[in-house]
C-alpha positions as a printed Julia matrix, in Angstrom:
307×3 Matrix{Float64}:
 -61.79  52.98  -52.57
 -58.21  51.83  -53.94
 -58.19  49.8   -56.84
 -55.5   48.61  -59.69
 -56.04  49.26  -63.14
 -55.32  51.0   -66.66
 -55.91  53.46  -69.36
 -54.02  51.24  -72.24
 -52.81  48.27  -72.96
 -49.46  47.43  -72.66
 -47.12  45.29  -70.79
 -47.34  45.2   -66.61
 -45.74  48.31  -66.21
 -49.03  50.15  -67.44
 -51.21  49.31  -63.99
 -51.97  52.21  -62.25
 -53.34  52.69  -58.56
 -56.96  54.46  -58.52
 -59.3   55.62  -56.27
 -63.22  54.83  -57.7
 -66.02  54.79  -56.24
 -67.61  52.03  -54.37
 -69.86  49.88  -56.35
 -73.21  49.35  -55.74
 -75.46  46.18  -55.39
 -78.91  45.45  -56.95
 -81.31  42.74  -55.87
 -79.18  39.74  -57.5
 -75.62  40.72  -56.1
 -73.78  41.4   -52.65
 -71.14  43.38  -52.31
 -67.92  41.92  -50.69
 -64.92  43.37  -49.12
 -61.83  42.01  -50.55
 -59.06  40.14  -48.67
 -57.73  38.42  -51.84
 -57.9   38.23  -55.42
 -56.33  36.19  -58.0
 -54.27  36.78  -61.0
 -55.51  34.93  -64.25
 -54.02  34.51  -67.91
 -57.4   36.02  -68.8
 -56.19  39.1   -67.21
 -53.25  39.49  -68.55
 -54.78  38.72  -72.06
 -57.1   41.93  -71.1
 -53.8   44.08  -70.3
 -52.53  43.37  -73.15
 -55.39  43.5   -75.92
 -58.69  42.58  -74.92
 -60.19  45.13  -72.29
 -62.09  47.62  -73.61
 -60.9   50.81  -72.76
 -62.84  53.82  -72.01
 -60.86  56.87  -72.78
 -60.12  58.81  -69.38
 -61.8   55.9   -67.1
 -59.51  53.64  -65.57
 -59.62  49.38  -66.28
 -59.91  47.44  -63.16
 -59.76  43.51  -64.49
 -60.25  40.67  -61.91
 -62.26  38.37  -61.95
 -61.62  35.59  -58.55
 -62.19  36.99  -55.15
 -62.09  35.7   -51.46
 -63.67  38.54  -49.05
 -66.5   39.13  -46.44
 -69.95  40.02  -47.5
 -70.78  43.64  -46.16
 -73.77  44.25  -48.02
 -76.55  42.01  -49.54
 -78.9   43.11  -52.2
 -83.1   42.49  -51.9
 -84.57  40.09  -49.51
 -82.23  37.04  -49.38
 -82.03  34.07  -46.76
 -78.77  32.42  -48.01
 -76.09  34.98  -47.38
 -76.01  37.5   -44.77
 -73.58  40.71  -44.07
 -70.39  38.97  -41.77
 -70.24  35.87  -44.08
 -66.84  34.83  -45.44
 -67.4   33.7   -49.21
 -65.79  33.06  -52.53
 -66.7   34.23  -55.65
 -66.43  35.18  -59.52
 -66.94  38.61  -60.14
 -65.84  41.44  -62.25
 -63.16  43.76  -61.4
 -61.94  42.65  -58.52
 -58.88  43.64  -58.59
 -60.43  46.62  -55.46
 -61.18  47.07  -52.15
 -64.93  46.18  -52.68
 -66.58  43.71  -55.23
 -69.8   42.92  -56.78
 -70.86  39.47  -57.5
 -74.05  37.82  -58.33
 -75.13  36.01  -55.7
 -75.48  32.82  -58.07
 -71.61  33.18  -58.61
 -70.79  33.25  -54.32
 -70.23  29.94  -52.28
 -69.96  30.1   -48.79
 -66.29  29.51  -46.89
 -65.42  28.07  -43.42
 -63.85  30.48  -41.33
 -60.66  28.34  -40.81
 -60.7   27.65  -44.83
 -57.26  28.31  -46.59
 -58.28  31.49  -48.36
 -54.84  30.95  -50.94
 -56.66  28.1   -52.08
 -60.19  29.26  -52.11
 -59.68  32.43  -54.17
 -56.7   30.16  -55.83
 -59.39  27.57  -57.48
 -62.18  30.03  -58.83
 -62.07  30.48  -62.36
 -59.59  27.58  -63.24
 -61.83  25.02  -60.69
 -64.99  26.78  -62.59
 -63.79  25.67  -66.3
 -62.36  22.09  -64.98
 -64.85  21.34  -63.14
 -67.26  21.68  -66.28
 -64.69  19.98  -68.71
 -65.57  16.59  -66.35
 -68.85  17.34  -65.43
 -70.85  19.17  -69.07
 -68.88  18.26  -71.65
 -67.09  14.46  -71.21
 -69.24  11.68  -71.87
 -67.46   9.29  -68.9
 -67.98   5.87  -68.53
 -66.41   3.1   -66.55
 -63.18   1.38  -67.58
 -62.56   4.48  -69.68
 -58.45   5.5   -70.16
 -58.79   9.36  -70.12
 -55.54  11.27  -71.19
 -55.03  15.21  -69.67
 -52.62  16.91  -71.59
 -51.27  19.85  -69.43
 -52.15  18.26  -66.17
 -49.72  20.35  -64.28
 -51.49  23.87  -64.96
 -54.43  25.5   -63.0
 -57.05  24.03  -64.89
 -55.36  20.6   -65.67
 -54.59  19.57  -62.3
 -57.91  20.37  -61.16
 -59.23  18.18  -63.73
 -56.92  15.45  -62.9
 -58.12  15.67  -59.19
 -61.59  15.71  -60.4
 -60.91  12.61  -62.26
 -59.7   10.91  -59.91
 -62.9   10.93  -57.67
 -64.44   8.52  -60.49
 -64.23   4.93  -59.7
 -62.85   2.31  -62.66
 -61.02   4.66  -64.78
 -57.3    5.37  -65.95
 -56.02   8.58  -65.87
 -52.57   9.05  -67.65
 -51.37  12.91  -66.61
 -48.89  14.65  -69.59
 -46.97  17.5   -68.33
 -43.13  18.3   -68.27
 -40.52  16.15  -66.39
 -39.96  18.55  -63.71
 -43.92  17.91  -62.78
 -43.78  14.67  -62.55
 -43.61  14.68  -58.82
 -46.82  16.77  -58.48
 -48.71  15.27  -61.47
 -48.36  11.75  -59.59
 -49.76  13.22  -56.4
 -52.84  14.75  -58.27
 -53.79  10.71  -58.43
 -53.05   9.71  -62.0
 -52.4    6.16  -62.67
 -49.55   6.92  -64.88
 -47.43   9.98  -65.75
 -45.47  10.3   -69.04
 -43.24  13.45  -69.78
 -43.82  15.03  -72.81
 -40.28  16.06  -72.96
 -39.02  12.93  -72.68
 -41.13  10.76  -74.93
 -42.9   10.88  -78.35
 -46.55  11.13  -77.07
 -47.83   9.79  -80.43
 -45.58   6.75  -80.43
 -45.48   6.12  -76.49
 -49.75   6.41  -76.29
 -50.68   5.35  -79.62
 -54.99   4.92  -79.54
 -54.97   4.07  -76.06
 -57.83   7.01  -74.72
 -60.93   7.16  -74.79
 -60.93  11.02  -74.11
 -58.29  12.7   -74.15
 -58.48  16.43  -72.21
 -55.87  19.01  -73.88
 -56.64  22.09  -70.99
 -53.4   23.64  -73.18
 -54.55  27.11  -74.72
 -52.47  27.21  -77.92
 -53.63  23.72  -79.64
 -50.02  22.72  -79.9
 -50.76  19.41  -78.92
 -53.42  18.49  -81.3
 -51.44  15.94  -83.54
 -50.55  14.03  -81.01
 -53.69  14.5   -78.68
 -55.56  12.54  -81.74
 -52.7   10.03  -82.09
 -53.38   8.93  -78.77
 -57.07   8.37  -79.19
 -58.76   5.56  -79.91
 -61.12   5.42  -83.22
 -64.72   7.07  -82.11
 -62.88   8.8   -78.93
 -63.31  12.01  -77.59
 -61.16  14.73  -78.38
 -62.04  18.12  -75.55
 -60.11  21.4   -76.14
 -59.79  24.62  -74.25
 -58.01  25.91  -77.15
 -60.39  27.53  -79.95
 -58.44  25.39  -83.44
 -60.11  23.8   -85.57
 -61.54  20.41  -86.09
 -58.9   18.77  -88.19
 -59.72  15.98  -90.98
 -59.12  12.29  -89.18
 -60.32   8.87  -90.08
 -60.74   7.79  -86.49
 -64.46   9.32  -85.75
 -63.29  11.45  -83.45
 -65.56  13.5   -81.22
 -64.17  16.69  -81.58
 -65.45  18.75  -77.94
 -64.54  22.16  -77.84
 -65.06  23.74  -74.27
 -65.52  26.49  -72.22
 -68.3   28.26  -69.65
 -71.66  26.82  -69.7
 -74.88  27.23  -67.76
 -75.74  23.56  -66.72
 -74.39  24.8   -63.43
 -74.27  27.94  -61.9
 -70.91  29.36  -60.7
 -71.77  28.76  -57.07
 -73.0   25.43  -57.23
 -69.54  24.57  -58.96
 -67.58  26.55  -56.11
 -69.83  25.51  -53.24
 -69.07  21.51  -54.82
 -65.03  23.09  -55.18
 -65.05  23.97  -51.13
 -66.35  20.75  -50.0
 -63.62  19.0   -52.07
 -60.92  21.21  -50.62
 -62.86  20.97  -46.83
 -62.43  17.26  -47.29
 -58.62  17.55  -48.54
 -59.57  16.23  -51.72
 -58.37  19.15  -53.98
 -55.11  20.8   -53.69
 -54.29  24.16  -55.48
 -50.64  24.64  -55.96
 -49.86  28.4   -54.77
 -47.01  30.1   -56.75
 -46.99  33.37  -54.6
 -48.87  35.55  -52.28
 -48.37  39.47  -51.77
 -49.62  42.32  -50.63
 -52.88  43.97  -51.49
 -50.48  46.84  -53.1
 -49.69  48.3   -56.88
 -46.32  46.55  -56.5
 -47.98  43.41  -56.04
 -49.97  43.24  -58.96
 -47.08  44.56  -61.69
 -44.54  42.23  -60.48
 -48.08  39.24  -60.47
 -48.27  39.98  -64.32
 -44.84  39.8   -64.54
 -44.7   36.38  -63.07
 -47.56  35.56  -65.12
 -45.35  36.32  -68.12
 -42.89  33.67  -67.03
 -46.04  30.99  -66.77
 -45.14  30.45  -62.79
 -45.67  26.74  -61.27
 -48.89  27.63  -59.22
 -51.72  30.27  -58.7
 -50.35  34.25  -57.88
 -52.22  35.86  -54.95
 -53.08  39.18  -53.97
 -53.61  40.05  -50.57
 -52.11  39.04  -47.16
């Protein structure tokens, strides 16, 4: 089957096109033919460093797919071959996928498949910033620093299905107009104001779903004393006289992955989660060097493979 990999790290212009062999399903997994996969900063932080390379066997990264279940593994009632699903896999970035089936939510067949395969792994981590790791309570002020990125907005949107809270969304000026329709109660540009100054200890959480930690001064400015403080970024806790929480976050198991996407579809069924598409293209090598490239430029929306 064709698939889109490498043999060393390097920039975008080191992805080859391969033909591998099919893989094969066990008694936790189906296997799923791929209309569309997603691009992720994860992959390109593989491409460039992190993948590890087997010498004269080919990389195939990937990780978000949208496809149709053609074979199912053991005896299984909940998915059968002909179903249209979404999941988290590994190396998807082929014809044919496996995925566990605890990582595989069911999709309508009308469902906006950009969308679908466009929320997996950044919907995945938002959805269990909100949902594992904040302590939220009613009347709360929560502050998301980076609210226009994948996993920002979808925390914003999240959010805003809570009743009695304020949500103030930071991203750049040119966002504003999307940040406000993600249903924040207030945007403030970080471009255009001091955060520290502007927000001074209003939050009681503040969310910083940046991954380089630039914002940490002022993320802790804008806290209130005994707030809490949730990173994606891995920095460390810094010294404060406030009683900060300090949260770092990432993947947990208090869900599985397709209880989080099955709860992610029947958001987006119910037009209650939007997933800003950058680009689609073509399931083709093309495709996926000029996606990293666009990745390189940090693009306003997902990048999609597959048409």
């Amino acid at each position: 089957m064709k698939a889109f990999g490498y043999q060393t790290h390097g920039g975008p212009e080191v992805f080859n096109e391969y033909d591998i062999a099919e893989p094969v399903v066990n008694d936790q997994k189906v296997k799923i033919k791929t209309i569309k996969f997603g691009i992720n900063n994860y992959d390109v932080d593989q491409r460039k460093q992190l993948a590890k390379i087997v010498a004269g066997k080919p990389y195939i990264p990937g990780l978000d797919v949208v496809g149709e279940i053609t074979e199912v593994g053991g005896d299984d009632d909940q998915f059968k071959v002909g179903d249209l699903v979404v999941a988290r896999g590994l190396h998807t970035y082929a014809q044919s996928v496996v995925a566990k089936k605890t990582n595989v939510a069911k999709l309508a067949n009308d469902q906006n498949l950009n969308e679908a395969v466009g929320m997996v792994t950044s919907g995945i981590a938002a959805y269990n910033i909100v949902h594992s790791f904040a302590e939220i309570k009613p009347e709360m002020t929560i502050v998301v620093q980076g609210a226009s990125g994948g996993v920002g907005s979808i925390v914003t949107q999240l959010l805003a299905g809570f009743d009695n809270l304020k949500i103030i969304g930071i991203a750049s000026s040119k966002n504003a107009t999307y940040v406000q329709s993600l249903g924040v109660d207030q945007f403030i540009a970080y471009d255009q104001v001091n955060l520290a100054q502007e927000l001074n200890s209003v939050a009681d959480i503040v969310i910083d779903t940046s991954l380089n930690g630039a914002g940490l001064n002022s993320d802790m400015a804008m806290l209130k004393a005994g707030g809490q403080l949730l990173m994606a970024a891995g920095v460390e806790q810094p010294a404060n006289d406030k009683n900060i929480q300090f949260i770092p976050v990432g993947f947990t198991d208090k869900f599985t992955e397709g209880y989080i996407l099955k709860e992610l579809v029947s958001l987006l069924e119910k037009d209650q989660l939007q997933i800003r598409i950058s680009k689609v293209m073509p399931f083709e090598l093309a495709s996926v060097i000029q996606g990293h490239q666009l990745m390189e430029q940090h693009p306003q929306g997902r990048i999609i493979i597959g048409q």
